[in-house]
C-alpha positions as CSV (number, residue, x, y, z in Angstrom):
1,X,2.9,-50.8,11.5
2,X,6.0,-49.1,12.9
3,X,7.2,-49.5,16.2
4,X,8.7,-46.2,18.2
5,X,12.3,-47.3,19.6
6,X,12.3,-46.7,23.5
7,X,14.8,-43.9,23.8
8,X,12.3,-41.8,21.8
9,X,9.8,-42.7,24.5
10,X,11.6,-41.7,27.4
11,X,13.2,-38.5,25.7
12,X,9.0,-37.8,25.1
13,X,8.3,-38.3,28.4
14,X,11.5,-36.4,30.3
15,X,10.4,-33.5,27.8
16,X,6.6,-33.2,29.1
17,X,7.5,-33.6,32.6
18,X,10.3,-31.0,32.6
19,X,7.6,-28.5,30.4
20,X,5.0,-29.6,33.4
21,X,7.7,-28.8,36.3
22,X,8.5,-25.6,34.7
23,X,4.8,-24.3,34.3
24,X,3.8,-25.9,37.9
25,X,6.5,-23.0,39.4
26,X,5.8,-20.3,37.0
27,X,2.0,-20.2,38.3
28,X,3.1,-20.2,41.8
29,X,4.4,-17.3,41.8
30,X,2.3,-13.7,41.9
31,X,2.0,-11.6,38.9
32,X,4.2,-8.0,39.2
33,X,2.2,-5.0,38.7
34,X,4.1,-3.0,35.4
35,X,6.9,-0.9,36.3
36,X,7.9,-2.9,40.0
37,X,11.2,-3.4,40.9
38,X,11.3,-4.8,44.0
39,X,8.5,-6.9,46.0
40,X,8.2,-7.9,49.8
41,X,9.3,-11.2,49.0
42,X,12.5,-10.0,47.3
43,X,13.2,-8.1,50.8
44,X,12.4,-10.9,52.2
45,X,14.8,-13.5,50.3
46,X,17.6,-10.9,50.7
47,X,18.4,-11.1,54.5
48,X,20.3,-8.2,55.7
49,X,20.7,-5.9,52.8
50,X,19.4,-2.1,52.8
51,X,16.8,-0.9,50.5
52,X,19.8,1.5,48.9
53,X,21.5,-1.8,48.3
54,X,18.6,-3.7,46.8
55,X,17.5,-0.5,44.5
56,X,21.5,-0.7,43.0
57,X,21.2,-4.3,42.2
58,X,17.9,-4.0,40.5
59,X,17.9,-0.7,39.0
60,X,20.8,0.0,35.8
61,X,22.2,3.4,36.5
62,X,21.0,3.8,39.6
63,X,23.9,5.5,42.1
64,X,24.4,6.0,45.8
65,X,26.0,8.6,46.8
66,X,27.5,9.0,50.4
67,X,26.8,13.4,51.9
68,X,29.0,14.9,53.9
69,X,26.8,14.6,56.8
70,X,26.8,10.8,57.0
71,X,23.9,10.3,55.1
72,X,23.1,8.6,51.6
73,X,21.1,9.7,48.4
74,X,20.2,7.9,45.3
75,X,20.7,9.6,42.0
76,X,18.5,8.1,39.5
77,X,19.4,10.4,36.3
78,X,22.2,11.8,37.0
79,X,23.8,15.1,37.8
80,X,21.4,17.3,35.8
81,X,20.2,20.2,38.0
82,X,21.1,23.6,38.6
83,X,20.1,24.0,41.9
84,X,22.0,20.9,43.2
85,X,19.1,18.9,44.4
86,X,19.4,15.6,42.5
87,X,17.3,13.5,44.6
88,X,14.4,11.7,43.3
89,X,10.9,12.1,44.5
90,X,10.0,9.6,47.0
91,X,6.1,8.8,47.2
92,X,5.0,6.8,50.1
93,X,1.4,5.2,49.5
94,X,0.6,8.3,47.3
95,X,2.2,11.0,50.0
96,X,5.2,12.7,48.2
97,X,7.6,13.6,50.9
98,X,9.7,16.5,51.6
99,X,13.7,16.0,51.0
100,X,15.3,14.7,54.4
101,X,19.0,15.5,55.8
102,X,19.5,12.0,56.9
103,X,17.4,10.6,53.3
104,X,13.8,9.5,53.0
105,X,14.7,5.7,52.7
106,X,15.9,6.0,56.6
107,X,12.7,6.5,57.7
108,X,10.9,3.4,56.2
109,X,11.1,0.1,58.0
110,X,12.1,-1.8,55.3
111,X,10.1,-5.1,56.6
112,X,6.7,-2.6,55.8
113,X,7.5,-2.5,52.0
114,X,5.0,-4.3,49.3
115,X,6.4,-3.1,46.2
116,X,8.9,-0.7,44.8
117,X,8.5,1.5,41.7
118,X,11.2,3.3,39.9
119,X,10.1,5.7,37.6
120,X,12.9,7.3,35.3
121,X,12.0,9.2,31.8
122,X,9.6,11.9,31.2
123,X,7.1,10.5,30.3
124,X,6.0,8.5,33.8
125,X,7.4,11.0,36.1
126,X,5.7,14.1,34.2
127,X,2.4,13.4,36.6
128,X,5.0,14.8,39.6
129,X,5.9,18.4,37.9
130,X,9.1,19.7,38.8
131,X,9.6,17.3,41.6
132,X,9.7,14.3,39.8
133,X,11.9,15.7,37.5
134,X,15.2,13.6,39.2
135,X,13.1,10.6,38.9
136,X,10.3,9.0,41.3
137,X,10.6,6.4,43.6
138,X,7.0,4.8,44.5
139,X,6.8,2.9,47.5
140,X,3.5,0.9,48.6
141,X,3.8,-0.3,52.2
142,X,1.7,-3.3,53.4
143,X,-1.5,-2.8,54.8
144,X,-2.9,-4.4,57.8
């Protein structure tokens, strides 16, 4: 009978523990529904950052851009409109609101968000019309 050198036993044994580690944490955390970007617990492990500034970081091609009024919009698919309105749709727990001066994200207390959707090609915004044609942005606040 053959005999199995030690090394080989420990390298076995560092190999299922690290494969156990790794499965241990994956389970702990919660399942995304398809399409979210952002959850409350990514708010919540970034500390004093804005929802614009979250949506950049998460989101490829997403832009901010600063109005002359102070205020800031996000551009999802670029400058594509005639009439100048390149916002996206916001939907706030299935209420589409109506363009704001100061921007819809304003409004929302940040600390009340579950889960950000971005929604970008035609296909998933063509449920929206017209309005969703800049892109929608689906936010689901906590309920209590």
């Amino acid at each position: 009978m053959k005999t199995v050198p030690r090394a080989a036993w420990v390298a076995c044994f560092l190999l299922v523990s690290c494969s156990h580690r790794q499965a241990a944490s994956d389970a702990q955390t919660e399942p995304r529904p398809p399409g979210t970007v952002l959850t409350a617990d990514d708010i919540r492990r970034s500390p004093g950052q804005s929802l614009e500034q979250l949506l950049v970081a998460r989101v490829p091609g997403l832009t901010v851009q600063r109005c002359a009024d102070g205020g800031s919009k996000l551009i999802i698919r670029g400058m594509n409109t005639i009439e100048g309105n390149d916002e996206p749709l916001f939907v706030v727990n299935g209420i589409p609101l109506s363009p704001a001066a100061g921007g819809n994200l304003s409004a929302i207390n940040i600390h009340d968000i579950e889960t950000v959707q971005v929604l970008r090609d035609a296909a998933a915004t063509s449920a929206y019309g017209v309005r969703g044609s800049n892109g929608v942005i689906i936010i689901r606040t906590k309920q209590s």
